[in-house]
matplotlib code that plots the C-alpha trace (Angstrom):
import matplotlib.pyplot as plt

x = [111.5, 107.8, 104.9, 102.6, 100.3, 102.9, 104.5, 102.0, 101.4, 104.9, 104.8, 102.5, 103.2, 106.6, 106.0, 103.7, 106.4, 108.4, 105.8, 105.5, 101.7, 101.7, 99.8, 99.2, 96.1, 93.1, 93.3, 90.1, 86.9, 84.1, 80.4, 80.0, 82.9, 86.5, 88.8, 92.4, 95.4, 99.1, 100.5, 102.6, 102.4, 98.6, 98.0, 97.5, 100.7, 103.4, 104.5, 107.2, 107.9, 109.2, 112.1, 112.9, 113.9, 116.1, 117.6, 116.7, 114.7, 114.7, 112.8, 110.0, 107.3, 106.8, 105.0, 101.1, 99.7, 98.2, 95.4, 94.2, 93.4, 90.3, 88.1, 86.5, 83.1, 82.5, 83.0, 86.6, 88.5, 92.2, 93.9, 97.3, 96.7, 98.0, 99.9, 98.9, 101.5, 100.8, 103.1, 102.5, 104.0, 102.7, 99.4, 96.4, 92.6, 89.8, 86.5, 83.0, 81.2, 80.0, 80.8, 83.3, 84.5, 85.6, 88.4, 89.3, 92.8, 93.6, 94.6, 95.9, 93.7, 95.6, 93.2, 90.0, 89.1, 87.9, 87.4, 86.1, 83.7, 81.7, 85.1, 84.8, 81.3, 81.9, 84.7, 82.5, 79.9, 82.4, 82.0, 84.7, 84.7, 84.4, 88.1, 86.7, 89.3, 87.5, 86.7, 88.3, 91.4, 91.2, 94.4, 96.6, 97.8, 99.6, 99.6, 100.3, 101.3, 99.7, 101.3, 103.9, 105.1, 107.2, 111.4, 112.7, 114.3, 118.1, 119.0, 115.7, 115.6, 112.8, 112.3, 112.2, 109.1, 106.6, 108.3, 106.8, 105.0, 106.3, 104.6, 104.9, 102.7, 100.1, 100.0, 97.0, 95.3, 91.9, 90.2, 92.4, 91.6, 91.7, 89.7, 86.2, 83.9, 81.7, 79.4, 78.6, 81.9, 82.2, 77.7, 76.3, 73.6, 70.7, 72.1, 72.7, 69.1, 67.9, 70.1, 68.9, 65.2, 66.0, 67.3, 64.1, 61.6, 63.7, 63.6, 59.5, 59.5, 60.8, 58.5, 55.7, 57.1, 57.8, 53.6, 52.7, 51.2, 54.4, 55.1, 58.8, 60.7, 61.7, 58.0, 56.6, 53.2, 51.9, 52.8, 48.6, 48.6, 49.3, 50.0, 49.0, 47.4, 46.0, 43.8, 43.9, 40.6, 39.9, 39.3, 37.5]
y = [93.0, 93.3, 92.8, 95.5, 95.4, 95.2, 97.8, 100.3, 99.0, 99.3, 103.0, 104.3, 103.4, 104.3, 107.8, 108.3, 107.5, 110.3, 112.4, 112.8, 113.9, 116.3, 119.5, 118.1, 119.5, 117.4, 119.0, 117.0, 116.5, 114.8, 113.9, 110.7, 109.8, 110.4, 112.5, 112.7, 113.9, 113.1, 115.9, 118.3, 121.4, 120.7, 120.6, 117.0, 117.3, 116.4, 113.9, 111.1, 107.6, 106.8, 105.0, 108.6, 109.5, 106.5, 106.3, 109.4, 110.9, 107.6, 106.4, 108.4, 106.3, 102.8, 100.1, 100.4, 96.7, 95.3, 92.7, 94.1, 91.9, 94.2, 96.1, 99.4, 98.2, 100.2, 104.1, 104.4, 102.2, 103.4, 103.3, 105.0, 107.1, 106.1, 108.9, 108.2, 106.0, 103.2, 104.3, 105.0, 108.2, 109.2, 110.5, 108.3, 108.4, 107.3, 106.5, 108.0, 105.7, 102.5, 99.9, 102.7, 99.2, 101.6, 102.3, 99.0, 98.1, 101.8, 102.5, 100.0, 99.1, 98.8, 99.2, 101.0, 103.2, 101.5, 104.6, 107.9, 107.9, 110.7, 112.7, 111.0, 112.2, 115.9, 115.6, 114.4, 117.3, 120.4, 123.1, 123.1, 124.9, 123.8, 122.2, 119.8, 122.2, 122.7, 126.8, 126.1, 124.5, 120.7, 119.2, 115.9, 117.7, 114.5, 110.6, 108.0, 104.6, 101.8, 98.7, 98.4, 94.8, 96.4, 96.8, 100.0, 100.4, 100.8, 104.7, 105.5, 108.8, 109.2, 112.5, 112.7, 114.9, 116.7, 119.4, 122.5, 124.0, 126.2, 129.8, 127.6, 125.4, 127.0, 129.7, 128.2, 131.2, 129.7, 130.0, 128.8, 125.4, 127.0, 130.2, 130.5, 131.6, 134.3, 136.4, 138.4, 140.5, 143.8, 144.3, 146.6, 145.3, 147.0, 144.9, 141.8, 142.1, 142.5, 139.6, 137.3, 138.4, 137.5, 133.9, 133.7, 134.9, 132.3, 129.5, 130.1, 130.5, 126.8, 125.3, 127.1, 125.2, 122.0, 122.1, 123.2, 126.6, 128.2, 126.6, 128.2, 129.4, 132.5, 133.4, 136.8, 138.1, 140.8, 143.6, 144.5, 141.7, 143.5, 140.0, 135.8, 134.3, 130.9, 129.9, 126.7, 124.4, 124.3, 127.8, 128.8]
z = [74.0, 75.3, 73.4, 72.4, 75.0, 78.0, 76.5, 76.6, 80.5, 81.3, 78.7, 80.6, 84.6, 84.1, 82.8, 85.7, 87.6, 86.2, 87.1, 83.0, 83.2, 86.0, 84.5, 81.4, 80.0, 78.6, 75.4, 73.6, 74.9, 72.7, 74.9, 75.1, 72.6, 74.2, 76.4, 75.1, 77.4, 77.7, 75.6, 78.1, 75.2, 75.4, 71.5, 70.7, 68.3, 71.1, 74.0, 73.8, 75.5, 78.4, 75.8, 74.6, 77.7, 78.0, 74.3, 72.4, 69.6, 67.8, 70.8, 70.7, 70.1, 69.8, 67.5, 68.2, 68.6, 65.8, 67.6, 70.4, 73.6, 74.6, 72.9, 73.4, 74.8, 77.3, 79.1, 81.1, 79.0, 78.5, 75.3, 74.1, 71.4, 67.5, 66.2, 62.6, 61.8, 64.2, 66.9, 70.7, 72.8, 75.8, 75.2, 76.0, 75.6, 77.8, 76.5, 77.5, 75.3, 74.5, 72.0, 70.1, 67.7, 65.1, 67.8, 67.8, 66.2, 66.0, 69.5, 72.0, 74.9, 78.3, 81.0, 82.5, 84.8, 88.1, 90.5, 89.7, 86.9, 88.5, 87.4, 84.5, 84.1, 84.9, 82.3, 79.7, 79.9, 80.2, 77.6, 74.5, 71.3, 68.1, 68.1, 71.1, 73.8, 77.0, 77.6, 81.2, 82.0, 83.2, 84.2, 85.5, 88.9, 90.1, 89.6, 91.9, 91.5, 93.0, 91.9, 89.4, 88.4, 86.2, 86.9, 86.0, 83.1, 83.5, 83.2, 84.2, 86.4, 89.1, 90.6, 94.6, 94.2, 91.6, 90.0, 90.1, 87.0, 84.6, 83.7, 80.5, 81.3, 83.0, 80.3, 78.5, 77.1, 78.7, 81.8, 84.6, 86.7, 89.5, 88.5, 89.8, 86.9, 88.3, 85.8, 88.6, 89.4, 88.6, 88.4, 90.5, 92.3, 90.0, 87.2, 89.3, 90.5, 86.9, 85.7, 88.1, 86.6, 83.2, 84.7, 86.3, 83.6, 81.0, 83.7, 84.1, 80.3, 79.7, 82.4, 80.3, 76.7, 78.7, 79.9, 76.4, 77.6, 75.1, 71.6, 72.6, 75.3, 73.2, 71.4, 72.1, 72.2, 69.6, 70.5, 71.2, 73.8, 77.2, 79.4, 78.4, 81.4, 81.3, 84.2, 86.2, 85.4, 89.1, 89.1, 86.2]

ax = plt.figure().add_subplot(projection="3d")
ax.plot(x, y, z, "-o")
ax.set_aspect("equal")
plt.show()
């Protein structure tokens, strides 16, 4: 039997393997706090271990380790995720935060990110509502393996490719990964002109509150006051 922490190495690797995570969504996103994936329904409330696969539903999940060999100090460090009773399945969490100690204990650390933390980045800042779900679809296409020290489990079966997705599991309900948001379509070009106006009178707005000319970006004049000019020193 592994310990713990080998466990959740050996967990995780070998459900990439199985090409497990392919189109998985990132279901929670919390700036500057955490993104959680690993859950093929996409709803936080599923996903088994690799030992499932190899000895059933009694081998879902796994014991979570109790002293964990790193910490959560710093952004990009991977942990699988505790299920609320100190077990381990197959979805994982990386960090987008510092010194998160509280995490500590909770959810067992196995590595870090070491490449990609721009992604990492974008990830953090996407829009989600207020259940932490990203507006637009972000997903696991594929995962490859780039060292695995680990033997494979007896039994264990290894696709010779990615599957393809389901309608399943692209069926999110949100805005597809691969849709291009464009608030344009559909506008004739009166309204697009008069759009990009508004964009431009708000953006001019802000500069004016960020100089102090504007106590706010949204205040209006009385409705007596035709324009507000303010004059450059140099020329008056």
């Amino acid at each position: 039997m592994l310990v713990p922490f080998l466990t959740a190495c050996l967990n995780f690797l070998k459900l990439c393997k199985v090409k497990y995570y392919n189109y998985c969504l990132i279901h929670n996103v919390q700036r500057d706090f955490i993104i959680q994936t690993g859950d093929p329904m996409g709803t936080g409330r599923g996903g088994e271990s690799i030992f499932c696969q190899l000895y059933g539903d009694q081998a879902r999940f796994f014991e979570a380790e109790k002293v964990p060999r790193i910490k959560h100090k710093k952004k990009g460090t991977v942990s699988m995720v505790n299920n609320g009773n100190d077990q381990h399945g197959s979805q994982f969490l990386i960090t987008t935060g510092e010194n998160l100690d509280y995490l500590d204990g909770v959810h067992t650390v196995f590595g870090e990110v070491t490449e990609g933390m721009d992604v990492l980045k974008t990830i953090n800042e996407t829009f989600v509502d207020k259940d932490f779900i990203p507006y637009q679809d972000i997903r696991i296409n594929h995962t490859v393996i780039l060292d695995d020290p680990f033997e494979d489990p007896p039994g264990l079966s290894v696709p010779d490719c990615s599957p393809e997705p389901t309608k399943e599991q692209l069926d999110s309900g949100r805005i597809g990964a691969d849709e291009e948001i464009d608030d344009m379509k559909g506008r004739s070009a009166d309204e697009i002109e008069e759009v990009q106006a508004e964009k431009e009178a708000k953006t001019r707005a802000i500069l004016l509150e960020m100089v102090g000319d504007l106590p706010d970006a949204e205040v209006k004049p009385p409705e007596n006051v035709l324009f507000v000019c303010k004059l450059n020193p140099v020329t008056t």
